[in-house]
N, C-alpha and C positions, 0 to 999 in steps of 0.2 A: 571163446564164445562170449558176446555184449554178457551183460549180467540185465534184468529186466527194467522198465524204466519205471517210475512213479511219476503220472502224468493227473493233471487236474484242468480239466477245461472248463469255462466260463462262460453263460450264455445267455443272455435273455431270453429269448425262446427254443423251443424244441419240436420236436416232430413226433408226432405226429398234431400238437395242437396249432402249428403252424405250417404250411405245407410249401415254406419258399426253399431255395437251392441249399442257404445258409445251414436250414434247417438239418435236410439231410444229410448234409457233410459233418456235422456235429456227429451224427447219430450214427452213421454208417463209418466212418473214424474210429470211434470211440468203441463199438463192438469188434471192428476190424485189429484195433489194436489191446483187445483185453485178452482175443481170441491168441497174439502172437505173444499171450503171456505176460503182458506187461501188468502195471496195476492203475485202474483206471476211475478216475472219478471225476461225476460232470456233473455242476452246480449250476443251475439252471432257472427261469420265470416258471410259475406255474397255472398256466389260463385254464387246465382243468379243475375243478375244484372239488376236492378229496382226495386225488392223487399224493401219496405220500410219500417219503424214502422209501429205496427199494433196490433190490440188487436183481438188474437185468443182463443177461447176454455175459455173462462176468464183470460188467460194468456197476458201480454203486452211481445211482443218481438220489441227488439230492435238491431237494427243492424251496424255492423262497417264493413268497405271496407276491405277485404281480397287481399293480391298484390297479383296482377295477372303476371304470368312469374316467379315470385322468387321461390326460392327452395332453400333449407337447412338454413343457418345460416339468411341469406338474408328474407328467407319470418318468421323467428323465431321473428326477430327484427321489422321488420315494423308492422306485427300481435301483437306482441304485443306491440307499441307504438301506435295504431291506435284502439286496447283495451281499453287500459289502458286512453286513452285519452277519450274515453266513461262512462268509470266507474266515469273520476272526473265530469263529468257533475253531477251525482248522489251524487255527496261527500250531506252528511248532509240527507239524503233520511231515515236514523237511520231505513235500515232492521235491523231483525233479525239476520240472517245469510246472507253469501253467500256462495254458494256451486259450486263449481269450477269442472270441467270434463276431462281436454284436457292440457296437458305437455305445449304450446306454449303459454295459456292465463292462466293459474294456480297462476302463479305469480302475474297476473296483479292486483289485490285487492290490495297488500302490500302497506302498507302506507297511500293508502289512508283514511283519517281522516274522522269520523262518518258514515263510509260505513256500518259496519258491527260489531257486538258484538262475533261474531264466524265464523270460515272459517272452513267448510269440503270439504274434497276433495276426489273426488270417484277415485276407482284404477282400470281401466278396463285389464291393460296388462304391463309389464316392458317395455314400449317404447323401451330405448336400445336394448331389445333383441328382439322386430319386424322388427326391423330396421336392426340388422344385417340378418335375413332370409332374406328380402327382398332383401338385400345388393346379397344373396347366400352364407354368410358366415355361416350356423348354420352345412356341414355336418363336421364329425371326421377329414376331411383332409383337411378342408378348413385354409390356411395361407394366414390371412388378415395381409395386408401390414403395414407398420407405420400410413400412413393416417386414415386407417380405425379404428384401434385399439385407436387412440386419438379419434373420433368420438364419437365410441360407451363410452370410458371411459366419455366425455362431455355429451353423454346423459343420461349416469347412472348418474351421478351427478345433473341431471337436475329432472331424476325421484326419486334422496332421497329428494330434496330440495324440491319437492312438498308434499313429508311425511313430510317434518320435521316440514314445516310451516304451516298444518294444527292440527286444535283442536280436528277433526276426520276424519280418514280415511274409507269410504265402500268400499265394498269387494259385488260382486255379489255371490261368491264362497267359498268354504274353499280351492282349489287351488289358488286361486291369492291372501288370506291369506297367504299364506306361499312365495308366493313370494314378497309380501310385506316386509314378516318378513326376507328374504333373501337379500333383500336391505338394509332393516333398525332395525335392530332386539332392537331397545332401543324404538319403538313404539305400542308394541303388548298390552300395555291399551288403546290404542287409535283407536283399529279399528273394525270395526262394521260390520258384514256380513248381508247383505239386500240384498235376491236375486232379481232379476228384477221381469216385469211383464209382460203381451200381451192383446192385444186388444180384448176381449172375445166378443164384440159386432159382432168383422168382423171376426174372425177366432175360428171357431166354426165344427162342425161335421154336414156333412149334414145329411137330412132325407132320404136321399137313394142317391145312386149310381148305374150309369153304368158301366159293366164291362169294362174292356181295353181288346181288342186283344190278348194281350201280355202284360205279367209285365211292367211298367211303372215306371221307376227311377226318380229321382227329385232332385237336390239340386239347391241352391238358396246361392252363394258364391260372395263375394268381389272378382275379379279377382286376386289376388295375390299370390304368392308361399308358405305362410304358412299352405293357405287354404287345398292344396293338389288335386288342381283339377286335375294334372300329372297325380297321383295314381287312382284317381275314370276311368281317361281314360286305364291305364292299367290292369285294375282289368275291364274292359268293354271288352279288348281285350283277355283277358283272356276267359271270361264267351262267347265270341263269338268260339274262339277256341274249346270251350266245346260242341259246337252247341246248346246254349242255347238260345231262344228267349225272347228279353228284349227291350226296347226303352232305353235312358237317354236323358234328357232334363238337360242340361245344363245352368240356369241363372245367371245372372248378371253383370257387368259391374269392368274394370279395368285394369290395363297395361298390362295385359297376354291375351287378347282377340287375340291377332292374333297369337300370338302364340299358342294357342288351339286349333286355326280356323284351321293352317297350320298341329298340331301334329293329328287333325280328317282326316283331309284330306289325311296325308301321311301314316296311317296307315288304311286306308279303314275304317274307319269306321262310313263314312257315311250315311249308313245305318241303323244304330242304335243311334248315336250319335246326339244330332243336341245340336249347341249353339245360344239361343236365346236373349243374349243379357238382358238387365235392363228390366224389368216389372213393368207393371205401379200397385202402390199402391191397386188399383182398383182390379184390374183381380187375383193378388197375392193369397186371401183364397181360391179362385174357383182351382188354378192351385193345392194348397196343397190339396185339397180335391178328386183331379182326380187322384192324384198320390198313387199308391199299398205301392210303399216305397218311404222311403225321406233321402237321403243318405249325410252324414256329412265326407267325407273321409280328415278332419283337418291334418296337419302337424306337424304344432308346435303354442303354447302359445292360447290356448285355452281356454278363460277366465269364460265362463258361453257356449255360442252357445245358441243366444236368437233363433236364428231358429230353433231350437229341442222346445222349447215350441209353437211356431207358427205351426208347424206342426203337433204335438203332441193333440195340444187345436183341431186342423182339424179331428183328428182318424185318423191319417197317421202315422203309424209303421216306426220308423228311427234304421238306421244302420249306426253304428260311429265306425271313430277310438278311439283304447284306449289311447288319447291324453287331455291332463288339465284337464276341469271340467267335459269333455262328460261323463266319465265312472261314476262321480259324480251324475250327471242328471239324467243317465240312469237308476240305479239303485235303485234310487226313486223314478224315473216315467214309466218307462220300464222295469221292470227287466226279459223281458223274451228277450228282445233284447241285450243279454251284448257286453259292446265295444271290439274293438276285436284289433290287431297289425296294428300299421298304416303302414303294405306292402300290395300290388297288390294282392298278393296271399291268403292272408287273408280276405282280402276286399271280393273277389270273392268267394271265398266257403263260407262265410256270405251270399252274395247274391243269390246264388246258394240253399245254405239251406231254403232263406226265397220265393224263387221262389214256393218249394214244401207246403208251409204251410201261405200260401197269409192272406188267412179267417180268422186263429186263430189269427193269428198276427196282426191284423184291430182290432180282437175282442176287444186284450189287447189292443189296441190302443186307441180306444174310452172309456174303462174304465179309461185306464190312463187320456182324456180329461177332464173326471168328475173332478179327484185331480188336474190339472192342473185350472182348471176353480173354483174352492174352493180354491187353496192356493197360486196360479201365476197370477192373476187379478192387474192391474194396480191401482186399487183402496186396495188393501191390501198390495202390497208394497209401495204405500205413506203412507199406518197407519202406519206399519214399521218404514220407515224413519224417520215418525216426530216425534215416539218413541227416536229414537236416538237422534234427533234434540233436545228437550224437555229434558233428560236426560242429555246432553251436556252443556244445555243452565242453566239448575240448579246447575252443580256444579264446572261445571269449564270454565265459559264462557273467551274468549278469546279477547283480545284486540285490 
């Protein structure tokens, strides 16, 4: 029998004060493997303020002051001088590993003395290239200025230097595989694909349902532009033009909230549309389980969409664009749902088609739940991982 591991993960953010995939995989990890007995410690930003050390789930989390106000190179430096100043209290602590998540505190282990026998680093997205969508640089005509272009080339560089000085790289996907291997193509022995997992206790299929009124949309989006929430509203405005009857419930939180609010409001269609804003932890598996469909209309850089499994584990039938890993997901655990062209137009004769066939669509949905809840359980992606860790730790452990 293994003997248990001493594992130390690194994060700049955490979850629940941040609500991206990264997030959760940190969190749902880290309890998954304190639960398989291991001993587990995650040093971490902390944007709540008062939250202190604390021992959760069997997890110890430990926390550093995240600057408040800075932004870009500014909050890069202080995050991680105020990491890193964390990590050396641990110096001599002789984990196992430490497993690092987030471009800004990735670096922060280096050097230090008896932290660690191996550093992996998990790959959720090319930083640089969220950063420019977000920027608005990803369309064909976009001419990003000199400023911009040294940026992004500073944080490509930022995201090979986090390949290069790990001993292993995860990959939730065989897309962010290759993006990996498109940054760093001298690292493709070193990286591990470990899909993620979901909380099969809270997000589950219920024992029955009421119907909706009317079809019932769903997604559950970071406010941002790569997400595509534009398109889920014109691909709405569309299916309205067709006089189709449909709700969309819009969730979550981030710098395009009013700008959504404004783009509902100027195109009428508040009557269908409504933006509700961050949902509490709580009420989240009830919302996926009311919903007919659960719509992913993604952008760009689309690393896994741990929401297609949270929904999926619900028996909630989802409709994705064909962007990153979704067409990936899809057709492993949906394949009656295929992802389709991330335009308006497309979006919409999807939804239109699944309008007319609600029931079969739930059916596949709930079978898919069954393999979701057999091979996407947070407790079989820690068996996973500490396959990798284990594997790592035997033949080429790192210094």
């Amino acid at each position: 029998m293994n003997s248990p591991l001493r594992i130390l993960h690194v994060t700049t953010y955490l979850h629940p004060d941040r609500f991206g995939g990264a997030e959760r995989v940190v969190d749902g990890l880290a309890r998954a493997q304190a639960r398989a007995g291991h001993e587990v410690v995650v040093v971490a930003g902390n944007l709540a303020r008062g939250i202190s050390d604390q021992v959760s789930g069997g997890v110890r989390w430990l926390f550093f002051e995240l600057p408040s106000g800075a932004r870009g190179w500014r909050f890069f430096r202080r995050a991680h001088r105020a990491c890193r100043a964390l990590l050396k209290n641990l110096a001599g602590r002789e984990f196992d590993l430490v497993h690092t998540h987030q471009p800004a505190t990735a670096l922060c282990p280096r050097g230090i003395p008896g932290l660690a026998h191996l550093r992996v680093h998990s790959f959720y997205a090319p930083y640089h290239a969220e950063w420019a969508v977000e920027q608005g640089r990803f369309e064909p005509d976009g001419r990003p200025d000199l400023g911009h272009r040294l940026k992004r080339h500073a944080l490509a560089r930022l995201d090979r230097l986090c390949l290069d000085r790990a001993g292993r790289v995860v990959v939730l996907s065989e897309t962010s595989r290759r993006q990996v291997l498109e940054l760093h193509d001298q690292i493709a022995g070193r990286i591990a694909h470990v899909p993620p997992g979901v909380d099969l206790d809270r997000f589950h299929p219920a024992p029955s349902r009421s119907p909706n009124r009317r079809p019932l949309i769903l997604t559950v989006r970071r406010l941002v532009r790569r997400m595509g929430l534009d398109l889920a509203l014109e691909a709405a405005s569309l299916l309205r033009a067709r006089g189709c009857a449909f709700d969309l419930l819009m969730a979550g939180e981030g710098p395009l909230f009013s700008e959504l609010e404004d783009s509902i409001r100027r195109t009428g269609l508040c009557d269908r549309v409504r933006l509700i804003g961050p949902v509490p932890e709580s009420e989240l598996p009830e919302l996926y389980r009311a919903a007919d469909l659960f719509l992913l209309p993604t952008r760009r850089l689309e690393g896994f969409g741990l929401v297609t499994l949270e929904a999926l584990a619900c028996g909630t039938p989802v409709i994705a664009t064909d962007v990153g890993a979704n067409g990936e997901v899809l057709r492993d655990l949906l394949p009656e749902c295929p992802p389709v062209p991330a335009r308006p137009e497309a979006l919409a004769a999807a939804l239109e088609q699944a309008f007319d066939r609600i029931e079969p669509l739930r059916d596949a949905a709930s079978r898919s739940a069954s393999r979701v809840a057999e091979v996407y359980g947070w407790p079989a992606a820690a068996l996973r991982l500490e396959r990798v860790y284990r594997e790592a730790l035997a033949r080429e452990p790192v210094a």
